[in-house]
C-alpha positions in Angstrom: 56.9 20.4 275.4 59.6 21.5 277.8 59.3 20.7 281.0 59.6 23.5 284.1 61.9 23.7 287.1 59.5 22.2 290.3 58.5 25.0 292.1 59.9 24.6 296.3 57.0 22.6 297.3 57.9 19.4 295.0 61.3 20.1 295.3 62.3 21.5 298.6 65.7 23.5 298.8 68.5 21.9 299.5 71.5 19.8 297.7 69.1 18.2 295.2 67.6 21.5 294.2 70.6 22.9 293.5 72.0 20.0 290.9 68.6 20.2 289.5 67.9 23.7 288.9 72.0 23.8 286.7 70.8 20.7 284.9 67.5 23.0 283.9 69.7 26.0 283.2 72.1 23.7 280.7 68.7 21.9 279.3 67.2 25.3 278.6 70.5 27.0 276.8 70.0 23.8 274.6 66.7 25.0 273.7 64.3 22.5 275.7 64.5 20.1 273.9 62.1 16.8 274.1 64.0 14.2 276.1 63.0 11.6 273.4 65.1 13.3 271.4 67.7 14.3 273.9 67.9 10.0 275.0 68.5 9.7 270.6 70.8 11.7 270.1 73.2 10.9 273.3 72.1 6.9 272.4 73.6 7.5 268.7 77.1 9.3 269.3 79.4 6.8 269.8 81.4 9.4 271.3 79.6 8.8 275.1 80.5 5.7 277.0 77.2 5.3 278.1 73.4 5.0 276.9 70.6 7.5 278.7 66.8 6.9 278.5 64.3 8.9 278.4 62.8 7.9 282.1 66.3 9.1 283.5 66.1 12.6 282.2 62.7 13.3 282.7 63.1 12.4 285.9 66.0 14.7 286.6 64.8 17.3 285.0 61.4 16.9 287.4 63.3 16.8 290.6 62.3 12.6 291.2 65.5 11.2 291.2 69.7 11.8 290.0 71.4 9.2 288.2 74.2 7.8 288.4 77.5 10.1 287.6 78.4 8.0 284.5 74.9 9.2 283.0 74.6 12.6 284.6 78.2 13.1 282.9 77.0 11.9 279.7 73.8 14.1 279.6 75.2 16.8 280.9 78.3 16.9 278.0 75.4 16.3 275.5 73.5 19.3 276.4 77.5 21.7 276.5 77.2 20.4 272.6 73.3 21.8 272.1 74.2 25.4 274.5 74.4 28.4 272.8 76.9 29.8 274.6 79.2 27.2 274.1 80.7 26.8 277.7 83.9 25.0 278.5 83.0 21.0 278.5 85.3 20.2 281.5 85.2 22.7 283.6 81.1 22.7 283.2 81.5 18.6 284.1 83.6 19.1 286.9 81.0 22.1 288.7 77.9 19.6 287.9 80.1 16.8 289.6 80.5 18.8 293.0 76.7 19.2 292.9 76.1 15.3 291.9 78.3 14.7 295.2 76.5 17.4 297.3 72.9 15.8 296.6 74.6 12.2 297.6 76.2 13.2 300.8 73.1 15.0 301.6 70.0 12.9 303.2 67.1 12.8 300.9 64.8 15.8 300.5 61.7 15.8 302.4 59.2 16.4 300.0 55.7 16.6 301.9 53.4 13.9 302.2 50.3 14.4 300.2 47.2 15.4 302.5 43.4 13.8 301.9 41.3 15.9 301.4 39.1 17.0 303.8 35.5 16.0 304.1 32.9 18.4 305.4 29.2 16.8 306.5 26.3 18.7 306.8 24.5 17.5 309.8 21.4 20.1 309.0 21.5 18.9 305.3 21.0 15.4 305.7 18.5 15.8 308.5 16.7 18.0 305.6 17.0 15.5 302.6 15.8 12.6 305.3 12.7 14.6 307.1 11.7 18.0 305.5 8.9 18.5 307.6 10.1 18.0 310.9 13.4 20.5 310.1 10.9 23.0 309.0 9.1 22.7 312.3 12.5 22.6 314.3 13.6 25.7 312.4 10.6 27.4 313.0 10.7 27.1 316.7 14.0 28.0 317.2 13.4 31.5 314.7 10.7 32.6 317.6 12.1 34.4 320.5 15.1 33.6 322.4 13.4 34.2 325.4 10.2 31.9 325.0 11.4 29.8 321.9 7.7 27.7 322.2 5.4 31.3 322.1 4.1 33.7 324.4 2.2 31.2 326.6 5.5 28.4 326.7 2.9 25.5 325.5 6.0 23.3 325.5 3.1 20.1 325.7 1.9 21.4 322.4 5.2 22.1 320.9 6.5 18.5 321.3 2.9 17.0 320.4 3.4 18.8 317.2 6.9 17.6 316.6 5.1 14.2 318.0 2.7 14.2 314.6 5.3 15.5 312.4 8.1 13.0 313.0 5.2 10.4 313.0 3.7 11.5 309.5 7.6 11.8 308.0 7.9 7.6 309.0 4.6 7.5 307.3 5.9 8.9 304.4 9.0 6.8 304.4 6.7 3.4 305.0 5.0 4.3 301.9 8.3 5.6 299.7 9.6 1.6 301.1 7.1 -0.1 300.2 6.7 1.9 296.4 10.0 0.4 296.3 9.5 -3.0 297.5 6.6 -3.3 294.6 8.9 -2.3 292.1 11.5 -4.7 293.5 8.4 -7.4 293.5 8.0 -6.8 289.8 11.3 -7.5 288.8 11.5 -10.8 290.7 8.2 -11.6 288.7 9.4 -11.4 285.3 12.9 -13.2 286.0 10.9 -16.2 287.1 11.6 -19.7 286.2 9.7 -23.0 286.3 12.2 -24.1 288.8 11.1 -21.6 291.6 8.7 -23.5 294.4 5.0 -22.6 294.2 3.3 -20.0 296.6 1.9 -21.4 299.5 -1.5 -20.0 300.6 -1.5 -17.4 303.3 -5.4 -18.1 304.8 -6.4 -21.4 305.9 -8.3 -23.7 303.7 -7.8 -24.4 299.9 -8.6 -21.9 297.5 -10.5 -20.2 295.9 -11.9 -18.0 298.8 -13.4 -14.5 299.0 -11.5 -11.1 300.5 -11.7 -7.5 300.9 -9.7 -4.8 300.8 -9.7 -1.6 302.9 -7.8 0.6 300.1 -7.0 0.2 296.5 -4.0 -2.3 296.6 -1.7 -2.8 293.5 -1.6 -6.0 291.9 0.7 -7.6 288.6 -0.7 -9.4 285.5 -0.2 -12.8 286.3 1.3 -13.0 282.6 2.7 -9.8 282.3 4.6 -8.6 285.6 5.6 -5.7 284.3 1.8 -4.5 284.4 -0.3 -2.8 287.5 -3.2 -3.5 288.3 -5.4 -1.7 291.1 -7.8 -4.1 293.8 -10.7 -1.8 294.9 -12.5 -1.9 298.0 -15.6 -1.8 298.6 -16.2 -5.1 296.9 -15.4 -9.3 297.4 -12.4 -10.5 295.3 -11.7 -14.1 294.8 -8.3 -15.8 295.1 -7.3 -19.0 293.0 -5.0 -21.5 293.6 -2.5 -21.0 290.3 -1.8 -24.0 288.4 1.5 -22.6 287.1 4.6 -21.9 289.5 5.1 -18.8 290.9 8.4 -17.2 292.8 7.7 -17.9 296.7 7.3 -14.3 297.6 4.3 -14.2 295.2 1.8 -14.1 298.1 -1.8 -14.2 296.7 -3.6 -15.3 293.2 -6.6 -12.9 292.6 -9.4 -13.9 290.0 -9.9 -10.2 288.1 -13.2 -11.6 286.8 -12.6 -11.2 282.9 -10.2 -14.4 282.5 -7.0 -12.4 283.7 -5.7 -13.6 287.2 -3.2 -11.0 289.0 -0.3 -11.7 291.6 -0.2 -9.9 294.4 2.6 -9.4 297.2 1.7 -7.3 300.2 -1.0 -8.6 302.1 -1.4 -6.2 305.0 -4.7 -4.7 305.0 -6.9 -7.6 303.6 -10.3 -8.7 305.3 -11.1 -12.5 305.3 -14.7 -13.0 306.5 -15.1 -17.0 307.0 -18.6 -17.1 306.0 -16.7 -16.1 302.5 -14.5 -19.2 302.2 -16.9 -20.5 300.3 -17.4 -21.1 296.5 -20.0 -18.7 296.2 -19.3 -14.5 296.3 -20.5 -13.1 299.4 -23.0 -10.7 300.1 -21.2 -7.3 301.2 
């Protein structure tokens, strides 16, 4: 494939330019040829003092670099041999070496620095993804008149009790997406346990087993299978067991499911211990 002249923003204008776009001119009266085969055949007539790779030329011909004369003289008496028109050898050398001197006298070209790329944040899109409902209630009061932006009476108490429940039930949202997440997290530890990890150490005082209540359905993990939920009702007494296996230390709680299974459990927050149910017996509810 033959390779094109760098347009002026790789290669600047300028001494180097010049020498590059009459080695271009020369390459392409040769036909374009690859500069594989270009480095073979200089490399194989013994009739150049010097060898020329590859790199070298494709680096000339892309503006990167100029060799030095002894190669540039070589190549470019190579390529007088391939030209159609059949120019005159020396007097072509001798107008490619007052260029090759140009481009060294000259300082290099400045060829611009490349510039990162810019990055563009969205301060209304990632307040979007975060809380949905509280930008839909902030974009809603700022669509209603300029004038009275909180409605014709300017209830700005209601207005920011409103934004008041909204941002409250958003973090209520996020507790509960957190949580999700920490259960899931929870399982994984479970089922990656080994005998080596410490035993769980009971939460309530007293040795189980001991009698609790829950005020919504709570998830819980098959004490032999981790990978599988569970739900612990309310609205009954559950009994927790002391395990006689070890379990990972953030196991918090052994509950008795009452048909031989026994499930782990991890989040104890809204459990109900009455004392008179630390007993062996269940509890009346």
């Amino acid at each position: 494939m033959a390779i094109e002249m760098p347009n002026e923003e790789g290669l600047p204008p300028g001494p180097r330019r010049d020498l590059v776009a009459a080695f271009h001119e020369l390459y392409t009266e040769a036909g374009c040829p690859g500069t594989r085969n270009l480095a073979k055949g200089i490399n194989r007539n013994n009739r150049f003092p010097t060898t020329v790779s590859h790199e070298t030329l494709a680096k000339l011909l892309h503006g990167r670099s100029v060799p030095a004369w002894s190669r540039l003289d070589t190549a470019v008496r190579y390529l007088v041999s391939l030209s159609f028109r059949e120019p005159d050898e020396d007097a072509t050398v001798a107008r490619f070496h007052a260029l090759w001197r140009a481009d060294l006298a000259a300082p290099p070209p400045a060829v611009p620095a490349p510039t990162a790329p810019t990055i563009k944040l969205d301060p209304e899109a990632a307040l979007t993804a975060m809380f949905p409902g509280l930008t839909a209630v902030i974009k809603d009061l700022l669509d209603e008149d300029e004038d009275d932006p909180f409605g014709a009476e300017g209830d700005i108490y209601g207005a920011l009790t409103m934004l008041r429940e909204v941002w409250q039930e958003e973090f209520r949202n996020m507790e509960q997406r957190l949580e999700t997440a920490w259960d899931e997290v929870a399982v994984l530890c479970a089922a990656s346990r080994t005998q080596d990890d410490p035993p769980p150490v009971s939460p309530f005082p007293g040795d189980p087993p001991l009698w609790f209540s829950v005020t919504t359905n709570r998830l819980a993990y098959l004490r032999d299978q981790p990978a599988v939920q569970v739900q612990i009702a309310p609205g009954r007494w559950h009994r927790a067991v002391k395990d006689q296996h070890n379990v990972p230390s953030h196991v918090r709680l052994i509950v008795d499911l009452g048909d031989g299974r026994l499930a782990a459990m991890y989040n104890l927050d809204g459990l109900h211990l009455d004392p008179a149910a630390n007993t062996a017996t269940q509890p009346e509810h």
